[in-house]
N, C-alpha and C positions, 0 to 999 in steps of 0.2 A: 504493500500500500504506500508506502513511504520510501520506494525508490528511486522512484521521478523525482524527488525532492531532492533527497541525497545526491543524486547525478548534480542534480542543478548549482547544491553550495560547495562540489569539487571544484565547478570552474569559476569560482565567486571570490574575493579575498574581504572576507569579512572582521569586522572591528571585534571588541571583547564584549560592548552591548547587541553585537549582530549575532554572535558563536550563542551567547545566552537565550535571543530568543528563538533559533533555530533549533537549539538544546530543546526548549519547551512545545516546538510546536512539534516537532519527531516524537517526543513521549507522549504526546497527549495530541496526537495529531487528528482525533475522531472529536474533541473537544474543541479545536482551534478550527475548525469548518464552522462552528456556531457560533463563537461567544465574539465581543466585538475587540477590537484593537487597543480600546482605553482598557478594558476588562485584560487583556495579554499583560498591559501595560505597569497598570497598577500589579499584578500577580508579581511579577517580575522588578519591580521597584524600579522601572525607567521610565522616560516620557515618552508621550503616546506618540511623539515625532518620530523617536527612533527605532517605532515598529512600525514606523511608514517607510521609512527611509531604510530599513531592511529589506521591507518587498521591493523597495524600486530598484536595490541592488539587485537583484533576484531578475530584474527587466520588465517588473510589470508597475503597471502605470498610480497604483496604490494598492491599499489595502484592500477593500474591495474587490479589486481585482484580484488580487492573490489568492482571496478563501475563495473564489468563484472558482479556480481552478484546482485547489486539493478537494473543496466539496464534490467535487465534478469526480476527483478520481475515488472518495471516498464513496458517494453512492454506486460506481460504476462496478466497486471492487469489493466493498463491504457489505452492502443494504441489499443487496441481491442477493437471493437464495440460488444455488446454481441448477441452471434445468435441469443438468440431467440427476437431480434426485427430485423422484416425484412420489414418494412412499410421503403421505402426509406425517407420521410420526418420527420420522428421519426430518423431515423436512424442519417441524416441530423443533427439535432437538438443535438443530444449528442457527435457527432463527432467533432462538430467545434471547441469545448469549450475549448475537448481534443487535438485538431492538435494547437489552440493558443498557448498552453504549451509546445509544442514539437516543435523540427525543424521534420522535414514533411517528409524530405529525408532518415534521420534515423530511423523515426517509421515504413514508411512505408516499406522500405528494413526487418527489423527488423518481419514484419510482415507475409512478405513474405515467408521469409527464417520459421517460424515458419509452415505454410501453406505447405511446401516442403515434413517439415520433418514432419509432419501429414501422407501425403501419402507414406512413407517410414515407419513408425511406426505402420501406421494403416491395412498394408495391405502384408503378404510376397511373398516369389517365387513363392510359391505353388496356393496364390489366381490369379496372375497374368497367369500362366501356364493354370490354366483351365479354367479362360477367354479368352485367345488366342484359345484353344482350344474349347470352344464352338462356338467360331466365324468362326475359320476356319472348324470346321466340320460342318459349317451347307451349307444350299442348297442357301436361300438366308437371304440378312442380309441387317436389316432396322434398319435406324439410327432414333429417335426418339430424337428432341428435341424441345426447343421453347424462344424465346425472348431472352433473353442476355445469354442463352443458346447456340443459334442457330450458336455462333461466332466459340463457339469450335467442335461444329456439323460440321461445313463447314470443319473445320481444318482436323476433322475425315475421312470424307465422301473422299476427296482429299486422305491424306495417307492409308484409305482403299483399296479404286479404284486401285492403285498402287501395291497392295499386292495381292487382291483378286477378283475371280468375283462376280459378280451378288449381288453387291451393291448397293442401295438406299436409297436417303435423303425424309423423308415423310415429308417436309413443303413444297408448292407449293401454288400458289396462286387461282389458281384452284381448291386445292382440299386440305383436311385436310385429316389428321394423321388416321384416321379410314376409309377413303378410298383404304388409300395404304393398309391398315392391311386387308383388308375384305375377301383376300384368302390370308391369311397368313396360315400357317403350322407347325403341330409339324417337320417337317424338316429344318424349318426358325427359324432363332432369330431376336432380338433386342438390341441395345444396346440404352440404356436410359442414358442421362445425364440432371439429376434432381438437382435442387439446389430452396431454397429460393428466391421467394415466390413459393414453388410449383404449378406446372400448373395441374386443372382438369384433362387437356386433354391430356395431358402426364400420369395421372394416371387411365385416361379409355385408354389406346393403351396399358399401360402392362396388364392391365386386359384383356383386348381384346386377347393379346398375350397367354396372362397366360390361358385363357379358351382352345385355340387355340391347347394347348402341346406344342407352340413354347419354345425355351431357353429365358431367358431373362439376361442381363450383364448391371445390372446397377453403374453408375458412380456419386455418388450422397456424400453429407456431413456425412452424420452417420446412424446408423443399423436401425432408430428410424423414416427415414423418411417414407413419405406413400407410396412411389414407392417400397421399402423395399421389403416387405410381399411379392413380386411377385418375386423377384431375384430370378435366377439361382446361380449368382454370383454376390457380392455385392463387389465392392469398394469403399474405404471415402478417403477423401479428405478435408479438413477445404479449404471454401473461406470467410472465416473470413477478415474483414476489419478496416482499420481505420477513413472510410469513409462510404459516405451513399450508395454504389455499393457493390459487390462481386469485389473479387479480385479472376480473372481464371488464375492467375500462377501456380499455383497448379496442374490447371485439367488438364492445356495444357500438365503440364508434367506427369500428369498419364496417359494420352490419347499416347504421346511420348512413353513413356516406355512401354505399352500395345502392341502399334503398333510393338517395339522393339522385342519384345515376338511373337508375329505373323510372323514378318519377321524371326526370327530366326528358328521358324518351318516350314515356307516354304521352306526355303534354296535358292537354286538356283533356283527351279523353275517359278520365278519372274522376272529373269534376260532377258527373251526374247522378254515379256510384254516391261519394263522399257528401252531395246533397243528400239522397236517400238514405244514408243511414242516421246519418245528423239530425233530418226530420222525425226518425221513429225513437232514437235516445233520445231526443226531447220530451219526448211526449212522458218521457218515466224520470228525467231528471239526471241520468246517466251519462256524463262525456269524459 
């Protein structure tokens, strides 16, 4: 965590109040991302000038500046739980240790905002454009998810229905995900939202699909996962956490934005749908 630092005060020649607060922000360098530079200043018995005038030795423009950049490496390096442990009780277990050292509101916002810009970086106009477009050219469209998955399913299923027809959620208690799919079609798709711990049974429906000629539009962490191989169209998304859960800030807004993309190809022709349901929740108080 603290060797970018180090590289950085080899090539520096610092005074005996500069070596002192370098001293302090190495040890306690998960505390000196938060607290402010008078607070370094007063701990350390010097003036708040010559913890400015340390970072600008350093080449950056103040203080400010500086904790912008170990905060950067501290959430990048610390506040992340690493993916590939995805057992929640493992996860649990190296999460704690790291939230004790952190304030919790910082990391996790911190984390989030990382997770955003995953699905902004990871994915552009053009993959978004022919995801909307294999959803709306198809005949019918089954949404495929499961367990803590199933939240942003529902999210989907909802601003689908509103855009388009002949929409369907395949989890029912009745029936599983290979029922709904059994006359599915190369004129149908799916849209799959896969995440850690991957579900079997989410990766027999895209097969199922994928046998089928159906499209499939998966919504899943990276190129690498197993529902992958079957994509039409792949988008990623990090639900990287600080905790022993996924964090679905992320998906909700790829799903958002995707949605965004569909409605902008339907146009108006949605507009008469979304009067008629508006006039019958009215009638009961419901929107």
């Amino acid at each position: 965590m603290t060797e970018e630092l180090r590289a950085q005060l080899m090539g520096v020649k610092l005074t005996k109040k500069e070596k002192l607060i370098a001293e302090f922000v190495l040890d306690n360098f998960a505390e000196a991302c938060f607290i402010t530079s008078t607070e370094i200043a007063k701990r350390l018995h010097v003036s708040d000038s010559s913890v400015i005038r340390f970072t600008r030795t350093l080449g950056y423009s103040g203080f400010m500046d500086f904790q912008k950049a170990i905060r950067k490496t501290y959430t990048e390096r610390i506040n992340s739980v690493s993916e590939n442990i995805t057992i929640p009780s493992e996860r649990l277990k190296l999460s704690i240790s790291k939230l004790d050292q952190s304030d919790i509101m910082e990391s996790y916002f911190s984390n989030v905002m990382q997770n955003l810009k995953s699905c902004i970086n990871n994915n552009d106009t053009i993959a978004f454009e022919r995801a909307a477009g294999l959803i709306a050219g198809s005949k019918r469209k089954f949404i495929v998810t499961s367990r803590a998955n199933s939240c942003v399913g529902d999210m989907l299923l909802l601003l689908l229905k509103h855009l388009l027809p002949d929409v369907y959620e395949t989890s029912h208690p009745a029936l599983n995900v290979i029922d709904h799919l059994c006359d599915i079609t190369e004129n149908d798709c799916i849209i799959a939202v896969s995440f850690p711990r991957y579900s079997e049974m989410d990766l027999l429906a895209a097969q199922m699909a994928y046998d089928a000629g159906a499209k499939i539009v998966l919504i899943t962490d990276k190129a690498s996962s197993p529902l992958a191989q079957y994509a039409t169209q792949l988008l990623t998304v990090s639900v990287d956490s600080n905790t022993f859960f996924n964090s679905y800030v992320g998906v909700l807004f790829t799903i958002e934005l995707l949605c965004s993309f569909i409605s902008k190809r339907m146009g108006y022709s949605t507009e008469a749908k979304l009067e008629l349901i508006d006039r019958y929740l009215s009638k009961v108080g419901l929107f």
